[in-house]
C-alpha positions, 0 to 999 in steps of 0.5 A, spaced: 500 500 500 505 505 502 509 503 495 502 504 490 502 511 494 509 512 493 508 511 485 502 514 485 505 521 489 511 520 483 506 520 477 503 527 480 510 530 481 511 527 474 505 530 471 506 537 474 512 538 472 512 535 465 506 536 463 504 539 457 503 547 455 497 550 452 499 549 444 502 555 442 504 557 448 511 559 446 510 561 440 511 569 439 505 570 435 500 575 438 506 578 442 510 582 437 509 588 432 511 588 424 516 594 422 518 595 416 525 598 415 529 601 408 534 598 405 539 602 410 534 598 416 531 605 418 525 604 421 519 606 417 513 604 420 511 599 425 504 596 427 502 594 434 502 587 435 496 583 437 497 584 444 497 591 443 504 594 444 511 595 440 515 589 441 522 585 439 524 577 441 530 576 444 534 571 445 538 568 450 546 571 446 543 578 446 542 579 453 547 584 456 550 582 462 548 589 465 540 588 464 541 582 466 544 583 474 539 589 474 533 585 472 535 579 477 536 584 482 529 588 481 526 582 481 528 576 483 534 576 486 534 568 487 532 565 480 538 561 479 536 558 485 529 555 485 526 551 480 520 556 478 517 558 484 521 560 491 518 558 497 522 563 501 518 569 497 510 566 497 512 565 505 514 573 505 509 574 502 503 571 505 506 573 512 505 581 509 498 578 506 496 576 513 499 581 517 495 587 512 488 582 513 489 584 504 493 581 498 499 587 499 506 583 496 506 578 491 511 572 491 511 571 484 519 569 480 520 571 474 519 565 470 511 566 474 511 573 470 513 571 464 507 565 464 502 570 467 505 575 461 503 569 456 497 565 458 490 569 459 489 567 466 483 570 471 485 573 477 483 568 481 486 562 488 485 558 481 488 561 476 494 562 480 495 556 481 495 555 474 500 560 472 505 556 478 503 549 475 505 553 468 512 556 471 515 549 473 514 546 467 517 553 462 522 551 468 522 544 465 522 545 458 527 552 458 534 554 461 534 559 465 537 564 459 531 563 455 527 564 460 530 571 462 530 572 454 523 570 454 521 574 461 525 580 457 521 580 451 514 580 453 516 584 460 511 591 459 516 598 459 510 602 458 508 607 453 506 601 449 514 598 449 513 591 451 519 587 451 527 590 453 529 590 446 523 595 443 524 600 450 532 602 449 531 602 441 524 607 443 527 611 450 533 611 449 534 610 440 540 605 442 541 598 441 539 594 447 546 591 447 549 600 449 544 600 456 548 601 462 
């Protein structure tokens, strides 16, 4: 008996954690504009994207080791350690929930934020724990630089720029690789 529970416990980690995305998760599709360029490569015009703001896709060897530390810094400090979800910021963040008597911190880690990004998902106990479920299997499926690559490329920046690359190009008129 105590060894079918055994299994039975080791299927459902299996599951969660590698289990399927929903089909096209992954996919930047709705998440980016269309610019058309001259021959020089000079913006001409760009239209928004589906998701309604100016973006570019990164990839993990764009990624200036500068944003990257600043990123991690602001937002989470441990993402190299954890697998998806940091126990240490949940419980931070409950025990400012609980001492508020309202929600008033979020323990979310980066890979969290880029999956409630991704997916439409209702502010909800339920939704929630759908975005975490999805944040254990993008850690499953992605190495840590894609998935900074991927929070850097739908993460918003105001002013319609979504995304690191489309903000310094449109704050500053500089590639992403020229922030300091």
């Amino acid at each position: 008996m105590a060894l079918g529970g055994i299994g039975a416990f080791a299927l459902l980690l299996a599951w969660v954690r590698c289990g399927p995305l929903p089909a096209g998760f992954l996919e930047p599709g709705k998440h980016l504009s269309t610019t058309v360029v001259d021959r020089h490569g000079v913006a001409l015009y760009e239209s928004l994207s589906g998701a309604g703001g100016r973006s570019c896709w990164l990839s993990p060897e764009e990624l200036p080791e500068t944003l990257v530390s600043a990123t991690l810094a602001a937002e989470d400090r441990r993402f190299y350690w954890h697998a998806g979800l940091d126990p240490l910021a949940i419980a931070r963040a409950l025990w400012h929930d609980v001492k508020a008597g309202r929600p008033a911190e979020g323990g979310s880690t980066l890979t969290q934020q880029t999956v409630k990004r991704l997916m439409e998902r209702p502010r909800s106990i339920a939704g929630k724990l759908k975005e975490m479920l999805y944040a254990l299997r993008l850690e499953h499926r992605l190495s840590k630089g894609e998935i900074l690559a991927l929070y850097l490329s739908v993460a918003p920046y105001g002013n319609q720029y979504v995304g690191a690359k489309a903000a310094s190009a449109g704050y500053f008129g500089c590639p992403l690789e020229h922030l300091t």
